[in-house]
N, C-alpha and C positions, 0 to 999 in steps of 0.2 A: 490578450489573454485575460480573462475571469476567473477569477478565483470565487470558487463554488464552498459558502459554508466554511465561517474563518474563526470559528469555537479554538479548534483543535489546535496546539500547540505546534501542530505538523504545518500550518499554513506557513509561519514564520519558514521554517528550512525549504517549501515550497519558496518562497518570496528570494531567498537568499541566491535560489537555483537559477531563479529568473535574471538576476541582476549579475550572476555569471554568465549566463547567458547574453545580454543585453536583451530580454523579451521583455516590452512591456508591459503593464496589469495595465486594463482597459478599468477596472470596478473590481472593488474585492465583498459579495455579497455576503451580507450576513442574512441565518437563516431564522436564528433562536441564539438568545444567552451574550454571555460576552464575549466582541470579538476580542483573537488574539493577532497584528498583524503589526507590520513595522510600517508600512505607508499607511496612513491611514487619510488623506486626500483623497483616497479611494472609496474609499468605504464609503457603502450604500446598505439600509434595509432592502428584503425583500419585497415588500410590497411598494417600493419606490424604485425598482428596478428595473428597467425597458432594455431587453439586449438589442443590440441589432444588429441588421444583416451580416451575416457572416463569420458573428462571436463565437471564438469558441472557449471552451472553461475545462478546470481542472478542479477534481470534488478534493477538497481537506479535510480528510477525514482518516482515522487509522483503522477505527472497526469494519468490516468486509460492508456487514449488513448497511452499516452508516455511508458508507461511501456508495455502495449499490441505489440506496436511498436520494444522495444527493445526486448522481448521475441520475435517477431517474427524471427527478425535479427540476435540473436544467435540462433536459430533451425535451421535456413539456413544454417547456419558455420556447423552444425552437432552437436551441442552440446546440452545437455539435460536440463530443467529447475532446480535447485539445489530439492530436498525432502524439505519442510516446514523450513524457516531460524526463529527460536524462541530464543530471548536472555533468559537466564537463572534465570533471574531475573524475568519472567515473571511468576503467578499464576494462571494455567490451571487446567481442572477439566480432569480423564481420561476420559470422556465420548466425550470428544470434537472432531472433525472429521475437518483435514486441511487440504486444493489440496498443490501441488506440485507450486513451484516459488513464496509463501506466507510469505510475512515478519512481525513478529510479534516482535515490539522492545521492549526495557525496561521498566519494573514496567507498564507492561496491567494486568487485572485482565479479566477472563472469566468466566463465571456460565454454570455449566453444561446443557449436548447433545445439546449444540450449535455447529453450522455446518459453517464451514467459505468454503470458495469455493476457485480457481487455481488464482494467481495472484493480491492475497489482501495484503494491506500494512496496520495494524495494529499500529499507532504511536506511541509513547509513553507516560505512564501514561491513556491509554483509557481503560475506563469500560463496559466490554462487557457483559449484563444479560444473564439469563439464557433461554432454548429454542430458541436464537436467529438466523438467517440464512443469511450469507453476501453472496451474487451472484459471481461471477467472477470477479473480477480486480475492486473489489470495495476498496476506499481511507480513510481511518479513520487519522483526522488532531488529534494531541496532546491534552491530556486532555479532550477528547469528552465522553459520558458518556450514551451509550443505554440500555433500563431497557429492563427487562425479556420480551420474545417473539417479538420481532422487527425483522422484516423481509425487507433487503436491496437487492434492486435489482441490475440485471448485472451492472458494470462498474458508478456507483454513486461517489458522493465526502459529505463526512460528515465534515465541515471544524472544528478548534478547536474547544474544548470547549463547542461544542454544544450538547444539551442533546434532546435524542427521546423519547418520553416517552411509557410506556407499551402499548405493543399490534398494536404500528404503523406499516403502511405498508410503506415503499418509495420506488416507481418503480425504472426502470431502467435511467441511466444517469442522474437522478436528481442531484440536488446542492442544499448543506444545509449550509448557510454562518458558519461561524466562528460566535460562541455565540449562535444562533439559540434556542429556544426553541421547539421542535415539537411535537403537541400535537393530529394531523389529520392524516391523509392519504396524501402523497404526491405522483402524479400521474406522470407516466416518464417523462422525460424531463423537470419538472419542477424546477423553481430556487427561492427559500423561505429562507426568513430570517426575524428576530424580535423574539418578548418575547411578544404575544405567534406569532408565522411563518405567515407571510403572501407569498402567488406570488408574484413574483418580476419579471419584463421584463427581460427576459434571454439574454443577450448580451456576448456570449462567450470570444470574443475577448478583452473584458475587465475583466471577471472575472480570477485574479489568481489561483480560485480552478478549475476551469473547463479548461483552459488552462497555458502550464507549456513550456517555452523556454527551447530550449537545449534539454541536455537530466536529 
């Protein structure tokens, strides 16, 4: 296993998953900045990095865009998305259906024929209901908590803590603060937050869910 892009504080609990696992890190690639990672035997720059045949990696990254980014940059190298990275500790139902380059960390709970989609990050302690559908390279923050049939579009950020309630839809690339309550329909692109969710002026460059430095 490659660890893709080891900025992001998320590598470490990647690393952690691994070693419940027994998977081994093959290189833990640094892309830009400094790295954060607990082996560091591993650790290799980018431009001293030769995969080979057969490597596959897992992007570390929490932002949708950032992760999409790194996953693009190891498929260039030639190397494949890792199959679904789930810690063991997590409680899945078999009905549940996960893409490829999808990290689901410790102590998430899922309810069944829920459908998670390529390039979702899963954090830790999040409660996923049942019937629910996460789009592509969508971001679930720690402790967040979405009831049965919740439907999360492409590339979204669900920050901690926050709770969606049954039957919401949230388009693609929305932003649901850390705490959030959601009890509506959140339409793409939209950035909501409070108890119960209001719009809120989407200013990327300020938000740390929707934009992530480094890697």
């Amino acid at each position: 296993m490659i660890l893709f892009g080891v900025r992001s504080p998320l590598v470490v609990e990647i690393e952690e998953t691994l070693l419940r696992l027994g998977v081994a890190v093959t290189a833990a690639v640094s892309v830009s900045g400094t790295p954060r990672v607990i082996d560091r035997t591993h650790l290799v720059d980018l431009d001293q990095f030769s995969p080979a045949d057969g490597d596959v990696f897992i992007a570390a990254a929490f932002g949708p865009a950032r992760r999409a980014e790194l996953i693009s940059m190891g498929q260039e190298l030639g190397m494949a998305s890792a199959p679904a990275l789930i810690d063991p500790t997590a409680i899945l139902p078999r009905s549940l259906r996960v893409g490829v380059g999808t990290f689901i960390n410790a102590g998430v709970v899922i309810g069944g024929m829920s459908i998670i989609g390529e390039g979702v990050l899963v954090n830790r302690a999040v409660s996923v209901g049942h019937h629910c559908m996460l789009g592509n390279f969508v971001s679930i923050g720690p402790g967040a908590t979405l009831a049965g049939n919740v439907h999360v579009g492409e590339g979204s950020v669900i920050g901690a803590g926050a709770v969606i309630q049954p039957d919401v839809r949230i388009g693609s690339h929305a932003v649901i603060s850390a705490g959030t309550v959601v009890r509506k329909q959140v339409p793409d692109g939209a950035l909501v937050a409070g108890n119960p969710a209001v719009t809120k002026a989407f200013k990327p460059k300020r938000s740390s869910l929707a934009v992530e430095g480094g890697e």
